[in-house]
C-alpha positions in Angstrom: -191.5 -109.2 139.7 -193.0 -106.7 142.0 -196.8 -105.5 141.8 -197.0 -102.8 139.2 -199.8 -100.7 141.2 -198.1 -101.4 144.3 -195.1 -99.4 142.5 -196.9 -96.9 141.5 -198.8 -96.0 144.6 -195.7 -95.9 146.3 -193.9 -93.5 143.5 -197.4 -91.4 144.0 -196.9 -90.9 147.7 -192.7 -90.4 147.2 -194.3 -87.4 144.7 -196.6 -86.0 146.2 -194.2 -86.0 149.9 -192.1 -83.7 147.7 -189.7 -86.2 145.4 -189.8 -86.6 142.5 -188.6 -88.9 139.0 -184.9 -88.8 137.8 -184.3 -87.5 134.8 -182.8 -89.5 131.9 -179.3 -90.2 132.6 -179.7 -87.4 136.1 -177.4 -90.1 138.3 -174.6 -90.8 136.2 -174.7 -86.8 135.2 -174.3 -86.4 139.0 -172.2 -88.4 139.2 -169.9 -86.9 136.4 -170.8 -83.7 137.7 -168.7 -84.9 141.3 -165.5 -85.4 139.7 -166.3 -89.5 140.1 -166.7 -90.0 136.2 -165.2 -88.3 133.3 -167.0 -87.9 130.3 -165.2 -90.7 129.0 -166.4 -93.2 131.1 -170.0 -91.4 131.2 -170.6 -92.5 127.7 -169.1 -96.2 129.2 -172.0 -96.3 131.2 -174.7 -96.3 128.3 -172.5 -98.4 126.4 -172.4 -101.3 129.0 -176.4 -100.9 128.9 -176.7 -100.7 125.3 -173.8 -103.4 124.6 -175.4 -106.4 122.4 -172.1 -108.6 122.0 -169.2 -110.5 124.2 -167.0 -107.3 122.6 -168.9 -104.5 122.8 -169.2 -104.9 126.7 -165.6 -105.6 127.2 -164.7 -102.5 125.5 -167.4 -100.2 127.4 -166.3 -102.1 130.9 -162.1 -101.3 129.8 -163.7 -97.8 129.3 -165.7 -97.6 132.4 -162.4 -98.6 134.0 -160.3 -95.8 133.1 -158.9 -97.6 129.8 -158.9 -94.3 127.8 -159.7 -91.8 130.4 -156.3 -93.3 132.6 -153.5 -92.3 129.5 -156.0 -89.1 129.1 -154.9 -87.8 132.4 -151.2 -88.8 132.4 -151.1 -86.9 129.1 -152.4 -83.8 130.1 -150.6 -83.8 133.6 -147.4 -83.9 131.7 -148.0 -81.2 129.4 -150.1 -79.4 132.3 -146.5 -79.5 134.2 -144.5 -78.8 130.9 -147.0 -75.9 130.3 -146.7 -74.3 133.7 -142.6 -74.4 133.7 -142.4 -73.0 129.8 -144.8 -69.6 131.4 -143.0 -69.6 134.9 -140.0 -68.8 132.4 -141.6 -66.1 130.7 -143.5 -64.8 133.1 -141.0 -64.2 136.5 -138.1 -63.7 134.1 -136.5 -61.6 137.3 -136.8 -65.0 139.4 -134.5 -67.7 139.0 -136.2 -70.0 137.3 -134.4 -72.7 135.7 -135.1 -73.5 131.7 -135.7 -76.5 130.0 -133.1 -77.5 127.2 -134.2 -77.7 123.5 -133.6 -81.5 123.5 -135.6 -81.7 126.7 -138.5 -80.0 125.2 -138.2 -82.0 121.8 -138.1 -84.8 124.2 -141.0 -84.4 126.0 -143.2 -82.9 122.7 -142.3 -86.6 121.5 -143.3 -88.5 124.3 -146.8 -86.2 123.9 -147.0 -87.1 120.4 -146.7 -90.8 120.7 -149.8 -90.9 122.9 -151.9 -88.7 121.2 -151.0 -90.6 118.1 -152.3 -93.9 120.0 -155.3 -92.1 120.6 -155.6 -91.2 117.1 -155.4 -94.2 115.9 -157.7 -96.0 118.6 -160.8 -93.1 117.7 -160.4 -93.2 113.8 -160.5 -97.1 114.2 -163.5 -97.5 116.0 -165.2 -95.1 113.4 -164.2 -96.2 110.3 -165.0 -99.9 111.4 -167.9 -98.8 112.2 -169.0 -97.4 108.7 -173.0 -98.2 108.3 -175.4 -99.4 105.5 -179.0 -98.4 105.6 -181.2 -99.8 103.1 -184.7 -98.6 102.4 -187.4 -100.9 101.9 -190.7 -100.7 100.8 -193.6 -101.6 98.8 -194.1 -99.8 95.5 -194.5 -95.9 95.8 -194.0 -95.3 99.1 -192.2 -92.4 99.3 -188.4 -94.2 99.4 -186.9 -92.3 96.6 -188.4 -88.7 98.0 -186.6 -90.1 101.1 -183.4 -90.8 99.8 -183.3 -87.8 97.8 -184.3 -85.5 100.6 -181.3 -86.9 102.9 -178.6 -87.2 100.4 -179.3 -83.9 98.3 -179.5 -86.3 94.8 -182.1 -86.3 92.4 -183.6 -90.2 91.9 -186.4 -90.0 89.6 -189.8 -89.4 91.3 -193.3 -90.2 89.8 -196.8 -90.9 91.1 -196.7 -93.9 88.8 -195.4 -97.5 91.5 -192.3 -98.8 89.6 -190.3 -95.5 88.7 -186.9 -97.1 90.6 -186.2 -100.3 88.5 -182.2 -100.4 90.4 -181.1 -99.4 93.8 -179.1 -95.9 94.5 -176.5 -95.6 97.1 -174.8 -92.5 98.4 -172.9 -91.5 101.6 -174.7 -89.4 104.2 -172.7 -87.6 107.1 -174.9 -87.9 110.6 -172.9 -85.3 112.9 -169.8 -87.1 112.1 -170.9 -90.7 111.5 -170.6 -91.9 108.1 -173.6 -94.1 106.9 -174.1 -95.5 103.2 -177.5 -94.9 102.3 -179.4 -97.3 99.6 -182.7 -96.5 97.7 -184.3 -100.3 96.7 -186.7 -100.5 94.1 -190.0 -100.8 95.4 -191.2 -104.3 93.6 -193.1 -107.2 94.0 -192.3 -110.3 94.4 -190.4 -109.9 97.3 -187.8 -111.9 96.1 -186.7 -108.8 94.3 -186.1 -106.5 97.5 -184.4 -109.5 99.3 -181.6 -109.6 96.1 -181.2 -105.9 96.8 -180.9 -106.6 100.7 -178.4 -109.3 99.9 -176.5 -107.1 97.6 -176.1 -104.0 100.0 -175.2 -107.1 102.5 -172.2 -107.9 100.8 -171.3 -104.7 99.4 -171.1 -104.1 103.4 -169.1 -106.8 104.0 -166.2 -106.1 101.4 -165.9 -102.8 102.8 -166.0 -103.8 106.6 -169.5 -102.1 107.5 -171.5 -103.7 110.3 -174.5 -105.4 108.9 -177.1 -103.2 107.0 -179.9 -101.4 109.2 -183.5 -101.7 107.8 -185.5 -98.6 107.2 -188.3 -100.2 106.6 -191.3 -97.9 104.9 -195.0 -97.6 106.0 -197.4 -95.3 103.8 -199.5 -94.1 106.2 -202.0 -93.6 103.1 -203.2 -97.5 103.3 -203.3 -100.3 105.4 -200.5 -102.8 106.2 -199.5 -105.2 102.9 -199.0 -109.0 103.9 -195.4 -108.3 102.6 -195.1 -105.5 105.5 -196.6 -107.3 108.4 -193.6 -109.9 107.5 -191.1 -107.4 107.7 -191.5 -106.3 110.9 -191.8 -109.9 111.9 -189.0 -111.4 110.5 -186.2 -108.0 110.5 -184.7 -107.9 114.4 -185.6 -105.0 115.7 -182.0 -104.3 116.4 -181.3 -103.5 113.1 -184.7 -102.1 111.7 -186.0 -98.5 111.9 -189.7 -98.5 111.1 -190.7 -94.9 108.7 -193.9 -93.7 108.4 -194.0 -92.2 105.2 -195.9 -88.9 103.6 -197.2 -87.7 106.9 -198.1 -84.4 105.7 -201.3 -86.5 104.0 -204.2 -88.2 105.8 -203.8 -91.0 107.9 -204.8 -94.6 106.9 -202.7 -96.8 108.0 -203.1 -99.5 110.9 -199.8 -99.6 112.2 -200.0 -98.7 116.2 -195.5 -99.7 116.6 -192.8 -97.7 117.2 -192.1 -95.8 114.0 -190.5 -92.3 113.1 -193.0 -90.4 111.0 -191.4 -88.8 108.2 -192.4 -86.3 105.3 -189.8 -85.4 102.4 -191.8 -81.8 102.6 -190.9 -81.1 106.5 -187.2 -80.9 107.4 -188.0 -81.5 111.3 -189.3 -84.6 110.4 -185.9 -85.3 108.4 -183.8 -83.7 111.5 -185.9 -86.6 113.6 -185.1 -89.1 111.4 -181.3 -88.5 111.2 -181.0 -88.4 114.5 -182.6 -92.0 115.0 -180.4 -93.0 112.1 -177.2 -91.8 114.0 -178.4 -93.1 117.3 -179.1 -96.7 115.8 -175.7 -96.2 113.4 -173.9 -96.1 116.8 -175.7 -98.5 119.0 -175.4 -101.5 116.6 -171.6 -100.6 115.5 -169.1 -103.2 115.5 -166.7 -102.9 118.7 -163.6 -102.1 117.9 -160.5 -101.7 120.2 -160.8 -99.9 124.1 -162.7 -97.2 122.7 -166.8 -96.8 123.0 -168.1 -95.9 119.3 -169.7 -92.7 121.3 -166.6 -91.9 122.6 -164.7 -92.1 119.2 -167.7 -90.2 117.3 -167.3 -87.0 119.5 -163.9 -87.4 120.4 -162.4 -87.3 117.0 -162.0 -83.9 116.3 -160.8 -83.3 119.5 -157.9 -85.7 119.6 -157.2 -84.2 116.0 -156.6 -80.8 117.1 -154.8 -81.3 120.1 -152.6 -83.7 117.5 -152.1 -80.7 115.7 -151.1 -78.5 118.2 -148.4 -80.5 119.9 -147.2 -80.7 115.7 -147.1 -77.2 115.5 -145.1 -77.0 119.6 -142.4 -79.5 118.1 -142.3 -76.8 115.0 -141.7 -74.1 117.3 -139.1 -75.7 119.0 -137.3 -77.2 116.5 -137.2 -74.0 115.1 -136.4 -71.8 118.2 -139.4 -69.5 117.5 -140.1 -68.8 121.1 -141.6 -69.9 124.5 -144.4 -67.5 124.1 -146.1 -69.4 120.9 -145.0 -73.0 122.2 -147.0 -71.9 125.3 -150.4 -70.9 123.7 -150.1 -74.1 121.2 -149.5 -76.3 124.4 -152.8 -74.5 125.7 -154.8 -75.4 122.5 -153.7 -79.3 122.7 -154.7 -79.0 126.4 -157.8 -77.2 126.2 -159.0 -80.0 123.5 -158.1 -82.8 125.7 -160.3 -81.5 128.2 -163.1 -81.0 125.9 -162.7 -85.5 125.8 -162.7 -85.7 129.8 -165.2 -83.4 129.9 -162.7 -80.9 132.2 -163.9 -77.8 129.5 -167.3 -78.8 128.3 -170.6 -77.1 127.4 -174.1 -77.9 128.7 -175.1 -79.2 124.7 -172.5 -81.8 124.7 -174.0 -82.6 128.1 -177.3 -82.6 127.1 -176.4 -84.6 123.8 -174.4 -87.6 125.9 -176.9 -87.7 128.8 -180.2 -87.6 127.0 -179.8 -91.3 125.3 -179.5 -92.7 129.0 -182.8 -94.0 130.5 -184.6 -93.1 133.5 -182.7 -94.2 136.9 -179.5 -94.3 135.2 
């Protein structure tokens, strides 16, 4: 490796001449930006960086390739083409414009169908195999079951009094459209009793085809570390752990210096922090699935739905002769939601939501 200060001094004197540091994810958003990427293969990217397993980076490197943006593009040429005849039609009616037959329509509708129904399949895949556990952890009265209620909307049983959980609560928790199940251990001691639990949620993942339960291991920041707790974070990979500081609205005790996420069931920012992480984790450690990046499928979804729906609704209109005039503007909707996926129509949150996970000089 290079000499840190040597770096630095240089990175000074590249400032101070008048450059200055990339943004997170500034070169690949250029790059996107340039017509060389699509947003498709943006969200590659991170996933080649981010990819843990053998599968995970041979689905983000098909991706980076062009493996879903590639039939993307042939779709929406075709309907792009079918569009612009259907209007010429309607539009120049004086002109002599040839039609296209019923059949031929049908035809082609069908042929629009199929692929989007590919893609359907390929996005709702990756998501639903992706389905997460979280399990919180935690030493007697610290702030789990506030937690859990204050992300689920339930009502677990609360007290002052260590021991109130004697069982473990789960629930299902929507994060922007990833779907985690979200346990609530009991808080006892020996720790034998929270690894049953663990084990439990483990294979209650299993039978339904989760990836492996994430961690959310919790830190009162009203005390000092517990043996128990220093263990924790030594034995749980930090793959699949999220570290809480707990009750942060009170005074601060604890000697924990890591990376945690302080959290407070009286703030909702601290909440809206928290789920965040929890989706950002839920999508980094998902199990690969198919050609499409779990990023990709999360956001895309939607999308891929309505455009599904709208080339439904065009085969309607044929079939049932209803006029060019309404096929055209349903052929616009499927189009303008298949651009939302490449990133052809796209708005500067979606941007700021794909590009802001990406480190520095990427």
């Amino acid at each position: 490796m290079g000499s840190q200060p040597l770096l630095e001094a240089i990175l000074r004197s590249l400032c101070k001449c008048g450059a200055r540091l990339a943004e997170p994810g500034e070169f690949t958003m250029r790059a996107f930006l340039a017509g060389r990427l699509d947003l498709t293969q943006a969200e590659a990217v991170l996933a080649v960086i981010e990819a843990e397993r053998p599968n995970a980076l041979e689905a983000a490197l098909r991706q980076l390739a062009g493996g879903l943006s590639t039939p993307l593009g042939t779709l929406r040429d075709e309907l792009l083409e079918l569009l612009a005849h259907i209007e010429a039609s309607f539009e120049f009616v004086e002109e002599d414009i040839e039609t296209i037959e019923t059949a031929e329509l049908a035809s082609r509708l069908g042929r629009a169908a199929a692929g989007l129904r590919e893609l359907q399949r390929q996005m709702h895949q990756r998501v639903e195999s992706g389905r997460a556990t979280a399990v919180l952890i935690g030493l007697p009265n610290t702030g789990k079951s506030s937690l859990f209620n204050a992300l689920t909307g339930y009502q677990a049983l609360v007290h002052d009094q260590p021991g109130t959980t004697r069982d473990y609560l789960s629930a299902e928790i929507d994060l922007r459209g990833v779907g985690c199940r979200l346990i609530d251990t009991a808080g006892r001691i020996p720790e034998a009793a929270v690894d049953a639990i663990v084990y439990a949620a483990d294979r209650l993942a299993a039978r339904e085809g989760s990836a492996a339960p994430l961690t959310l291991l919790c830190l009162d920041v009203n005390r000092p570390l517990h043996d128990w707790e220093r263990q924790q974070l030594r034995e749980v990979p930090q793959s699949h752990r999220l570290v809480l500081l707990t009750k942060c609205d009170l005074p601060r005790q604890t000697d924990y210096s890591g990376e945690a996420i302080e959290t407070s069931a009286c703030f909702d920012a601290s909440l809206d922090t928290l789920r965040a992480a929890l989706r950002d984790t839920v999508v980094r450690t998902q199990a690969a699935g198919g050609d499409v990046v779990a990023a990709t499928a999360v956001r895309c979804r939607e999308s891929i739905d309505q455009a599904m729906a709208g080339i439904e609704r065009a085969e309607a209109i044929v079939k049932a002769q209803q006029g060019e005039e309404l096929l055209a503007a349903e052929l616009r909707l499927a189009l303008d939601e298949l651009g939302k996926v490449v990133g052809v129509v796209y708005t500067e949150d979606v941007l700021d939501r794909i590009f802001s996970r990406f480190c520095i000089g990427k």
